[in-house]
C-alpha positions, -999 to +999 in steps of 0.1 A: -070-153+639-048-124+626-044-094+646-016-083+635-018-041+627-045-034+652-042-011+683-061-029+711-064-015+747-050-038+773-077-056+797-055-065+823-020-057+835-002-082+815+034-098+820+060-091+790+099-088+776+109-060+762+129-068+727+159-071+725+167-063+760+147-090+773+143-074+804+108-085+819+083-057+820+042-052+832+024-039+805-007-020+826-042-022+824-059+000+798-025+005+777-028+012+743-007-014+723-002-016+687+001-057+677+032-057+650+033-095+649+016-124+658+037-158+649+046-191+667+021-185+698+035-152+707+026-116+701+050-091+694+035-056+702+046-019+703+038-001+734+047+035+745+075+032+716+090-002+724+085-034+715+072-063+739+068-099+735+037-113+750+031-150+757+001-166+739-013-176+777-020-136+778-035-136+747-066-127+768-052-091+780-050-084+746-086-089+744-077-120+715-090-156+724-068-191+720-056-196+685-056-229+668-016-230+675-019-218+709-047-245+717-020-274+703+005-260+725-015-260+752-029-296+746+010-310+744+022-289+776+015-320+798+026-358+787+024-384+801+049-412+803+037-434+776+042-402+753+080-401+759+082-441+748+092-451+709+103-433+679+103-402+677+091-380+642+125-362+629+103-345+604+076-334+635+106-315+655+118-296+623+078-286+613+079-275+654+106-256+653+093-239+622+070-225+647+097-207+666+103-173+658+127-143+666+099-117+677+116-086+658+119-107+626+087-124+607+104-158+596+108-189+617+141-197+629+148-226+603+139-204+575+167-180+590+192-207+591+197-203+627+193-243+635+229-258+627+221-289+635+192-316+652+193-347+663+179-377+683+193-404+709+177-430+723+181-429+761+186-456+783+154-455+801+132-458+767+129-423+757+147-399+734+168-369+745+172-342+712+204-326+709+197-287+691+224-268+678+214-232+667+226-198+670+209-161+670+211-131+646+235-112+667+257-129+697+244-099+724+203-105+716+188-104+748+159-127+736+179-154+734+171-171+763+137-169+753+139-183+719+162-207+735+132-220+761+103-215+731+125-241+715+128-265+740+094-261+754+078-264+719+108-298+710+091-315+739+062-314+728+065-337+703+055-371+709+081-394+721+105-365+731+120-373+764+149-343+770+158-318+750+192-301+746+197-266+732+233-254+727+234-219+719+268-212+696+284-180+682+305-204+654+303-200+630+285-170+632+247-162+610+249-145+581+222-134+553+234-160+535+220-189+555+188-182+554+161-198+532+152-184+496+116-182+508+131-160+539+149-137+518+115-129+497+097-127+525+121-101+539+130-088+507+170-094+512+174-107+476 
């Protein structure tokens, strides 16, 4: 389901971060909310002339039902302990972290080159902990922290994924140049 472009009235007074502040907002009941993007389980909408990012659990106050992502997501939230047991899918973490995205910018996080560097360990106990290295567009983004937790929430998810680590650095800092080719068409930065 792609809503993207439509102005929808809000149902319900609905919980939200205003970009890139990040400052935690209540979007009332019967606003009228313009929906600019819709990527990684999220909803980035335009309301009274900011922008808002609103979690894919509130998809409802947006009048907009579960989509197939969201229902995945929602599936993975709880594992049990078997789950966190044996080897764990390198290839799985990078396609779920290609579902992570910046909500001002249509392109996953990968594509943008903002993941430096992932990897596994096995931990003592049996499970794995993943170490993340990544960094934002701009050191000041007040989103951060909540890319930072999409990423972690969304790394644990993954079967056999014990602990996750992010580690949020400045250095080197992004630049154009480390996104993808397939970002920079997207975005038209070519």
């Amino acid at each position: 389901m792609n809503s993207a472009g439509n102005m929808i009235t809000t149902t319900r007074d609905v919980d939200a971060i205003l970009i890139p502040l990040g400052t935690p907002v209540t979007i009332p009941a019967g606003a009228l909310v313009l929906i600019t993007q819709e990527l990684g389980g999220t909803y980035t909408v335009s309301v009274s002339g900011n922008l808002a990012r609103v979690e894919g659990k509130d998809a409802d106050a947006l009048g907009l039902g579960m989509d197939t992502e969201q229902a995945v997501a929602a599936a993975t939230a709880e594992k049990s302990p078997e789950t966190e047991q044996g080897p764990v899918d390198e290839q799985a973490i990078w396609d779920v972290l290609k579902t992570c995205y910046d909500p001002e910018i249509p392109v996953n996080i990968v594509d943008l080159g903002l993941v430096y560097d992932c990897h596994v360990v096995e931990t003592d106990e049996g499970g794995n902990h993943v170490d993340i290295v990544m960094t934002l567009t701009a050191p000041g983004c007040g989103m951060g922290p909540f890319i930072v937790d999409d990423v972690r929430a969304k790394v644990l998810s993954v079967d056999h994924v014990s602990d996750v680590e992010v580690d949020l650095v400045f250095d080197p800092p992004w630049d154009r140049s480390m996104m993808s080719d397939e970002a920079r068409l997207q975005l038209g930065m070519f």
